[in-house]
N, C-alpha and C positions, 0 to 999 in steps of 0.2 A: 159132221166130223167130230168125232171126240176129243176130249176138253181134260179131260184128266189125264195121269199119270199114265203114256204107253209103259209097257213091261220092257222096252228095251230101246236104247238110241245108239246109231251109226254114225262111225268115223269114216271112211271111203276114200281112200287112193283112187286116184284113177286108172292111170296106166299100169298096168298090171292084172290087179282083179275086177277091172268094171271094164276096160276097153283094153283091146288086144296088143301087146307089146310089138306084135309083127304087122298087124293093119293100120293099126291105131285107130280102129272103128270099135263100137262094140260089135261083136263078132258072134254073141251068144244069144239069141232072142228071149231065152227066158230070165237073163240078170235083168231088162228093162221091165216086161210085165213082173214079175217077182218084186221091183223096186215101188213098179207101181202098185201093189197090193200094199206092201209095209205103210207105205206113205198113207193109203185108205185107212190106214187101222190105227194113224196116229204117232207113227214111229218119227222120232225126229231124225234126219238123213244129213249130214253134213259132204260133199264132195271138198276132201282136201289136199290141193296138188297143186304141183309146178306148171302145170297144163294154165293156158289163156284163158282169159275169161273166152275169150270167142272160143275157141276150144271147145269149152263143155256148152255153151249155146250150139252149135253146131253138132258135134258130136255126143249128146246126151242130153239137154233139155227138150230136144228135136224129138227125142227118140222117146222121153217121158209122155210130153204134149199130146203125139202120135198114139201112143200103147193107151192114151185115155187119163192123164193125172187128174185126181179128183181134186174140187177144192180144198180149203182148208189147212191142207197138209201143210208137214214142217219140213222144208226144205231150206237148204243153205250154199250156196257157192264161196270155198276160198280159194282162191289161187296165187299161181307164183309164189305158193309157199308162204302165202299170209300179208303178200302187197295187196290184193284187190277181191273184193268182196261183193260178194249182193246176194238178194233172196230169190227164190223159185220157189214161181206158182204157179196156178193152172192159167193164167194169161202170160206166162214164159218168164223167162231172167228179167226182174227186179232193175233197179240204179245199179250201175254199177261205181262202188268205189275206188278209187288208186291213191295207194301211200304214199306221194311224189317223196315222202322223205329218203326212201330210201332208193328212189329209180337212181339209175348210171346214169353217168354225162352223156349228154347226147353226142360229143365228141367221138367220146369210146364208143358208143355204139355205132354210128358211122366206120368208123377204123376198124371194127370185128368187124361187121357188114361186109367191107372191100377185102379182107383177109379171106375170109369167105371165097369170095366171087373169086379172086384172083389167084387161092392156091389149093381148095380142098372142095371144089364144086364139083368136082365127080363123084364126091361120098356123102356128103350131107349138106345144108341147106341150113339160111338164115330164117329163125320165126321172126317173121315181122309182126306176129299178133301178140308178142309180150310188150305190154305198155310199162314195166318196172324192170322188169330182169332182164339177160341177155339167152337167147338157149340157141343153142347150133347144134343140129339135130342132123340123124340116119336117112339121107335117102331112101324113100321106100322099094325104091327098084335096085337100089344096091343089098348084096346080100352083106351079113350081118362081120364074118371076117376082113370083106375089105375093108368096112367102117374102122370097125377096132383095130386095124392095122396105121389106120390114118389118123384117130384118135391124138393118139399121145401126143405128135408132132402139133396137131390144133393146137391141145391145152398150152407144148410151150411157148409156140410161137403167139397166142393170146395172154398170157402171163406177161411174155418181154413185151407188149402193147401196155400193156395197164400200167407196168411198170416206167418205160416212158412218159406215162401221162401223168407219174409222178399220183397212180392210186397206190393206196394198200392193202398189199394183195395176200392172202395164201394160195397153195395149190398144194395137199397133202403136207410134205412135213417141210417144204420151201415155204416163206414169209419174206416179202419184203415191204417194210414198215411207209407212210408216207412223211412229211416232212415233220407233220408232228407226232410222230411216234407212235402212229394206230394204224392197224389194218383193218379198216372195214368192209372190204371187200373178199371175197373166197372164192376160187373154181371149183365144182362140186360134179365129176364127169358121170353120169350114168352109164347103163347099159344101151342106151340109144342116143344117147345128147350128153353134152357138154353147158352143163349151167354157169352163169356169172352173175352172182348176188350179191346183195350184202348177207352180212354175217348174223346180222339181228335177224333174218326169215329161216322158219324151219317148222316143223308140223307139229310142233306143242304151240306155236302162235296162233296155228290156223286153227287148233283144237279150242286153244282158249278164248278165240272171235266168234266161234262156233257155238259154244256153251253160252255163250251170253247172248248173242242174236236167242236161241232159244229161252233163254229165261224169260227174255221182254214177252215170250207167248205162249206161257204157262208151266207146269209145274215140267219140273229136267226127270227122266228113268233114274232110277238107282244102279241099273244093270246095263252095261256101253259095250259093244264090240270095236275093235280099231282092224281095219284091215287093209295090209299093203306089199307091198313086194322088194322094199330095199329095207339098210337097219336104218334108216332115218324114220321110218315111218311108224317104229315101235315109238317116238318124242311121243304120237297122240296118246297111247295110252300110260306112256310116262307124266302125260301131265291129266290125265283121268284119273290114274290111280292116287297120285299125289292130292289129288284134290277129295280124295274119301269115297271113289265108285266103287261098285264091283266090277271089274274091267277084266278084260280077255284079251288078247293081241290075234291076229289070225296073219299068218307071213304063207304069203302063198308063191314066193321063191326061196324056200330054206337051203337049199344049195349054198344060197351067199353064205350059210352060220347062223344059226338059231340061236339069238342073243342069252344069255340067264337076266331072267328081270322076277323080280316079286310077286307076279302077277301071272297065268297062267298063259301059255305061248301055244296055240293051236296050229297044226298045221292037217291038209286034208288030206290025208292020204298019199298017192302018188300023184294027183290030180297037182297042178301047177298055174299060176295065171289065171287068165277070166276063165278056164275051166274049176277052178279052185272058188275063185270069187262066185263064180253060180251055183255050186254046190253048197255054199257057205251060207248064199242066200235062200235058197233053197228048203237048206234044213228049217231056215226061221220061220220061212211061211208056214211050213207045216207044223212046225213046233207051237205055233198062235194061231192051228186052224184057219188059215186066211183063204187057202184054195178052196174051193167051192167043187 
């Protein structure tokens, strides 16, 4: 495995451009083999998302292992948005770490749990595999209008819970403060799930757990791609460029609004999602000669 400077390192969303926003499987066979060449040729690969560590063990270390990961490689797991980390390698997911500092009470999570079960179990469903955050996510067998129809009524009926429990919360431009006059809490609803975090996670954290896991194993690219499918996930390459890369953003749902940032904003065409994300990986392998 090569030891010097790859010509490029990866930011990597998950859902979106590595696994399908409607399966939530990967869905595209050549973003895994395509991942697994990069990683052959030395490219540092960071996966950073809101997804569980069991998540990407199941739905992508599985599928690296499988396609063949060579030794050596530089791989990285952040999750839940920078509470829980570890390495991947060709004997699979690493330790895994948890930031107990910033996990929910266990109280609250019990109480979304039963909220859950007792008012909105015909459209989505409690992950029990986040060990920091809370996420209540889309039934797969519900189509995508009834969710967001049932949506809103979660996040307020989950806001007045936190709110009782006397946390501090936001939800958009509502705040309400806890006793001592901080909100460290926020609801952050996606297009499939509804997150409950602290305020301190967000994907310039997971970028900069990223950079430094890779530093400890040799020299970092000068040249970084970020690519994701919401505007949070431009933080990665806001804290890339910050930090003196040459960085790229790739948004491969620009539907939401293609941010203006300092740094050049790629989007692929009309191609959208893991079809966007495999094209994008695509172009790299051929771009560094990797396919054979």
């Amino acid at each position: 495995m090569p030891t010097s400077t790859s010509p490029l390192g990866l930011l990597l969303d998950v859902d979106g451009p590595i696994a399908s926003p409607v399966t939530r499987t990967i869905a595209t066979p050549s973003i895994v083999s395509d991942l697994v060449l990069l990683a052959a040729a030395g490219v540092p690969i960071a996966f950073i998302t809101g997804r569980s560590a069991a998540f990407i063990r199941d739905e992508v270390v599985a599928a690296l292992l499988k396609a063949g990961l060579p030794s050596g490689g530089r791989l990285y797991g952040v999750c839940e948005k920078g509470a829980v980390w570890f390495p991947i390698t060709q004997a699979g997911m690493g330790d895994v770490v948890v930031d107990d500092s910033v996990a929910l009470p266990t109280e609250l999570v019990d109480d979304i749990r039963t909220l859950v079960a007792e008012n909105f179990a015909d459209t989505m469903f409690f992950d029990e595999s986040k060990q920091a955050m809370i996420s209540v996510e889309q039934r797969t067998d519900v189509d995508h209008a009834s969710y967001a129809a049932a949506q809103p009524a979660f996040n307020d009926a989950a806001f007045a819970v936190m709110v009782k429990h006397g946390l501090g919360v936001r939800h958009g431009d509502r705040k309400v403060p806890d006793t001592d006059g901080r909100i460290p809490f926020r609801l952050d609803p996606t297009i499939i799930s509804t997150d409950i975090e602290s305020v301190t996670l967000d994907k310039d954290h997971g970028a900069e757990r990223a950079l430094a896991f890779f530093a400890e194993s040799g020299p970092l690219p000068t040249v970084w791609r970020s690519v994701g499918d919401s505007r949070s996930d431009y933080l990665m390459a806001d804290h890339l460029h910050a930090a003196g890369y040459d960085v790229a953003h790739v948004d491969v749902r620009p539907s939401d609004g293609v941010l203006e940032r300092p740094y050049p904003v790629i989007v692929m065409g009309e191609e959208i999602h893991d079809e966007a994300g495999a094209s994008f990986l695509d172009y790299w392998v051929e771009k560094l000669g990797l396919r054979s």
